[in-house]
N, C-alpha and C positions, 0 to 999 in steps of 0.2 A: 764523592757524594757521602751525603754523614746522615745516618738517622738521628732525628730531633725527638725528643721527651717535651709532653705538654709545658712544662715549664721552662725550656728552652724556647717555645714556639715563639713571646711575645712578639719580638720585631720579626718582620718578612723573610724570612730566610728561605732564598730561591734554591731548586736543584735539590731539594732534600726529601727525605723521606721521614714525615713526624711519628711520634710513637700516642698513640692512645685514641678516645673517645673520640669519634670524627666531630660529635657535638660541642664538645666542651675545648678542642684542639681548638675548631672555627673558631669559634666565642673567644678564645687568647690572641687571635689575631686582628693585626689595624683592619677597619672597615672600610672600604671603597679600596682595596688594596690587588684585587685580581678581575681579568679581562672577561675571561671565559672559565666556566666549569662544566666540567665532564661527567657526571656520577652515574655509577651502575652500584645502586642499593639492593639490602637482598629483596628478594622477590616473595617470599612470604608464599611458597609454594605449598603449604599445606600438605605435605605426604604422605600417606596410610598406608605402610607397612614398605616392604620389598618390592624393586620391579624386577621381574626376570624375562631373557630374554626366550625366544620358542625352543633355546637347545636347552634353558636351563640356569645357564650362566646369570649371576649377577649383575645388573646394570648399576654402574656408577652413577647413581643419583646424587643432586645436592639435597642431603640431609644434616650438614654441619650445624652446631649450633648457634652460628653466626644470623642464619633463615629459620630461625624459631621463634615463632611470638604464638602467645598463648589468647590472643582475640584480635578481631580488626581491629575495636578501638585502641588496643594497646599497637598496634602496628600504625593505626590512623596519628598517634600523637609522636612516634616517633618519626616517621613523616611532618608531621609539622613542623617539628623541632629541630627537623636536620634542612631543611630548606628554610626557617628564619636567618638559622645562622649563615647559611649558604649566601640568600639574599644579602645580609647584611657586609658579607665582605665584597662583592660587587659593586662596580666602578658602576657608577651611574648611564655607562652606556655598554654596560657588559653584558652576558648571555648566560644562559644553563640550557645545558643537554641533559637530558637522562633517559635512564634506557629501562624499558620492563617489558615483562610477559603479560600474557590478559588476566593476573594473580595479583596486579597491581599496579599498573600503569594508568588504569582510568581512576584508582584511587590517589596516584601520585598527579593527575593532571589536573583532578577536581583543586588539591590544595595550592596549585601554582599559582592557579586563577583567584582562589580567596586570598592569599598573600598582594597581590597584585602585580606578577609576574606577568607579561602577555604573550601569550601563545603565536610566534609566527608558524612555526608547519610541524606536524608530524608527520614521520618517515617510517615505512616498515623496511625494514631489513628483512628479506626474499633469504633465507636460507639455501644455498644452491642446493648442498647436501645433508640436510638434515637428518636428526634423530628417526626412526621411524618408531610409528606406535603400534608397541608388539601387541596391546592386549586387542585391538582391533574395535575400541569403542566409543572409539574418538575420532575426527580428524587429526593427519598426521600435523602435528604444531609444527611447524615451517618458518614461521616469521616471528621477531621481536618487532616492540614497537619506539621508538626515541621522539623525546618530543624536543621540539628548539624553542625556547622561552625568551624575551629580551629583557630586562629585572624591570622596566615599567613598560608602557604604552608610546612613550614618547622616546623614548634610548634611543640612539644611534649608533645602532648596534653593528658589529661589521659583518659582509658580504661578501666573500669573494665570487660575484656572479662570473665573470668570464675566466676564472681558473679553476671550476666545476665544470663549466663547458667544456674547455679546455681536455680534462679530464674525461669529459666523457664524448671526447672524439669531435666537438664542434656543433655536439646537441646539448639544449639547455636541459641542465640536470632534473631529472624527477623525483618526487619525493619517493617512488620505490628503489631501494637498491638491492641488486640480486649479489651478494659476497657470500664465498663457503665460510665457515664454523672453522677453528684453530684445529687442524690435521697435520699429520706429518711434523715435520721439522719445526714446526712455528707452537707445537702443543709443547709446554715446559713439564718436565716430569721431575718427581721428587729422587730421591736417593734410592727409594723401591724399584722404581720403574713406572708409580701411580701417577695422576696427574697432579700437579702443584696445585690446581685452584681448578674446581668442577667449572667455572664459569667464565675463565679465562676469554675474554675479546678479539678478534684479528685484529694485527695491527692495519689493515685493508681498512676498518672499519674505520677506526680514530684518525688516519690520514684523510681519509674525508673529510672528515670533522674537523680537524684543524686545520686543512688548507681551505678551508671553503669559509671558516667562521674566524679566525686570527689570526694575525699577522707577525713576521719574527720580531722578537724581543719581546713577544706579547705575556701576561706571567697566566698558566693555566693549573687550575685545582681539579684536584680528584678525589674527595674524600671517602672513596672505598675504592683503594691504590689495587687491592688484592699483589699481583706480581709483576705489574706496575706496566703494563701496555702503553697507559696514557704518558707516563714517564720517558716511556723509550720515543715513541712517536713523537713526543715534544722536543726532545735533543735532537733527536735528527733531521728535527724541522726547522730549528733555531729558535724555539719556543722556551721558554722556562719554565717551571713547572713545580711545585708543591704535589707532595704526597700524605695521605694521612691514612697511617693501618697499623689495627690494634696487636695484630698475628703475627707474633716473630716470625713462623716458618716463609709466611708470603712477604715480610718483610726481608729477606734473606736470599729469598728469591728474585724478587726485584732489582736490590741492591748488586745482587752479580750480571743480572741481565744488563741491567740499565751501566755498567760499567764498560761492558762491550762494545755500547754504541758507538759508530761514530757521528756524529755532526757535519751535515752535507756544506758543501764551500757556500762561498758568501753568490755567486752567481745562481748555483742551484734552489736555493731559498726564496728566488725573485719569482712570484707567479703572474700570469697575467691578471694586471688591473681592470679592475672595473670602468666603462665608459664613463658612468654617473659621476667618480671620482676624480675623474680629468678635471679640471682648469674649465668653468665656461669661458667663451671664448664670444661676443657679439658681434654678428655679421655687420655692422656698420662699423666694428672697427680696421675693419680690411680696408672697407671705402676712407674709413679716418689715413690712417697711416698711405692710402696711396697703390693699397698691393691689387685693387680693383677701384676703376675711376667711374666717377658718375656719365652716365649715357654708354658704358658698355655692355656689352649683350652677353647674357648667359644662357644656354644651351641645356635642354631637355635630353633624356636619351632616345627621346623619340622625333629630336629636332626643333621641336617649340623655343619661340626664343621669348624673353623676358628684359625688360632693359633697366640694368643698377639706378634707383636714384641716390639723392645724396644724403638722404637721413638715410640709407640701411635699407629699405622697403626695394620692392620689385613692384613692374607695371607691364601685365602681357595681356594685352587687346582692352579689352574692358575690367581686366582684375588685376587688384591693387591690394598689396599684403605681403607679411614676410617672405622669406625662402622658403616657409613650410606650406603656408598658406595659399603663395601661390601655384605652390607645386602640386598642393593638394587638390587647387579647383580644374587644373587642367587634365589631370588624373583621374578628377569627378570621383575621388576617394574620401573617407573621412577624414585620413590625417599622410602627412608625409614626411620626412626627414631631408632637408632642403639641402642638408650636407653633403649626402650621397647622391642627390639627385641633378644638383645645377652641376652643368661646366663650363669653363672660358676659354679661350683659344689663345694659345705663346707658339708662335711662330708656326704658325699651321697645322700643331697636333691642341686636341682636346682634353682641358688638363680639370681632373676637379676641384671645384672651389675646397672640399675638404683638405688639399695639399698646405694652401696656407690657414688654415687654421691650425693644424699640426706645424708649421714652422713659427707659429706666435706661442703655441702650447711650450714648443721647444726651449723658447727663449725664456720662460716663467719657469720651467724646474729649475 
């Protein structure tokens, strides 16, 4: 891994970490040229004076000068200007994540929307273990908020629906995620013993993120790398990935972590696919091909039979209509998935029609 200088950036160079303005790095590079980006911009937290905690101690706040702006508007135009650029290196069916506090997150989402970004979900991240708030005159802040954008209205943006599932035990993921803050072993510290970056991410978090929203080989931006979580998470997803960060020190840091990585084998990078992504498959081409014959009977799990005709439709008592349709009237449901519902009989066990369409899937990869 080699850190890049704005003037190395022009052509795509995967795996690296660039050196300079996140704005004017973006702007040197080709347009339509990355899948997904990831940004945690500063947060524009406003802080007036020291926090200390009830024994006295100093709380390490982000007071860097990286999170300084001296008005919204000057914070509202940098926001602009690093999301034009953003927008424009996105693949016309690419995405943006970003991540804020309530300091800047409904200011970063109003401008996603005036760009012409479209908002599919935001997420709070449920802090398990959070900061608590010593001066007692607050709620304790617990949660960040991420918003998922797709760069228009119409992108076809990607989804890992059933490897979120997958993830979360066989339940469809929700937009709350409860994950602890970088403790322990996973917090990088400098040569002091401080922390390397006040705001550092779990890699807990970004593995969501990219297994749920990219696929391997996919090329993923970060243009506020800090010490490069997104970087590491991307290697060892089979993700490729661009860095952009102006701070030697967090660029130093990155650089050694993201070295450590290893890159999971080519099996382990395989997540489950999405249903919608399959292959459709048209129930009349089972009857085409032979693998169910016209005037055969298909089976209800409650018994009901139905009998194939030979355009693909079913015909049980007085109702006539697909496998969804009919399943759905004898159900007296409003819809039904006729895959999982019909079955047909091979040699005296009940097989479901879903088996061969999975052996016709089979034969198209």
């Amino acid at each position: 891994m080699v850190t890049k200088t704005k003037a190395e950036a022009a052509t795509l160079s995967l795996n690296t970490i660039m050196d300079g303005d996140c704005i004017e790095v973006m702007n040197s590079l080709p347009a339509g040229s990355v899948d997904l980006i990831f940004a945690d911009p500063p947060y524009n937290l406003q802080l007036k004076g020291d926090l200390h905690r009830p024994d006295n101690s100093k709380v390490d706040a982000v007071d860097n000068d990286w999170d300084q702006f001296d008005s919204f508007k000057i914070y509202d135009r940098f926001t602009r200007d690093w999301l034009a650029a953003a927008r424009r290196l996105l693949k016309p069916h690419g995405a943006i994540w970003v991540i804020g506090s309530y300091h800047n997150v409904f200011r970063m989402g109003a401008e996603l929307q005036n760009q012409g970004f479209w908002i599919l979900n935001d997420v709070v991240w449920r802090k398990s273990n959070p900061m608590p708030n010593f001066r007692g005159k607050r709620l304790t802040n617990a949660h960040e908020t991420l918003i998922w954008a797709s760069r228009g209205e119409a992108s076809k943006y990607t989804f890992n629906y059933e490897a979120l599932k997958a993830l979360n035990e066989g339940v469809q993921m929700r937009s709350d995620w409860v994950l602890p803050i970088c403790t322990g072993h996973e917090r990088l510290k400098d040569a002091n013993g401080d922390k390397a970056h006040p705001t550092q991410k779990p890699e807990s978090l970004l593995h969501r993120v990219l297994v749920g929203t990219t696929n391997p080989g996919d090329v993923v931006l970060d243009p506020f790398f800090g010490t490069g979580t997104t970087g590491a998470v991307a290697k060892m997803l089979g993700r490729d990935f661009i860095g952009i960060e102006r701070e030697p020190a967090y660029r130093a840091v990155a650089e050694k972590r993201i070295a450590k990585v290893r890159k999971f084998d080519r099996d382990a990078l395989v997540v489950s696919a999405s249903k919608r992504a399959e292959p459709r498959v048209p129930f009349g081409q089972l009857i085409e091909r032979g693998m169910l014959r016209p005037g055969e009977m298909l089976i209800s799990p409650r018994g009901q039979v139905a009998k194939v005709r030979a355009d693909g439709t079913l015909i049980a008592d007085d109702v006539k209509g697909s496998i969804h349709q009919v399943g759905a009237a004898l159900e007296h449901a409003p819809s039904c998935n006729g895959w999982t519902y019909w079955n047909f009989k091979r040699d005296g066990a009940l097989v479901s029609i879903d088996v061969l369409r999975q052996q016709i899937r089979a034969e198209m990869s």
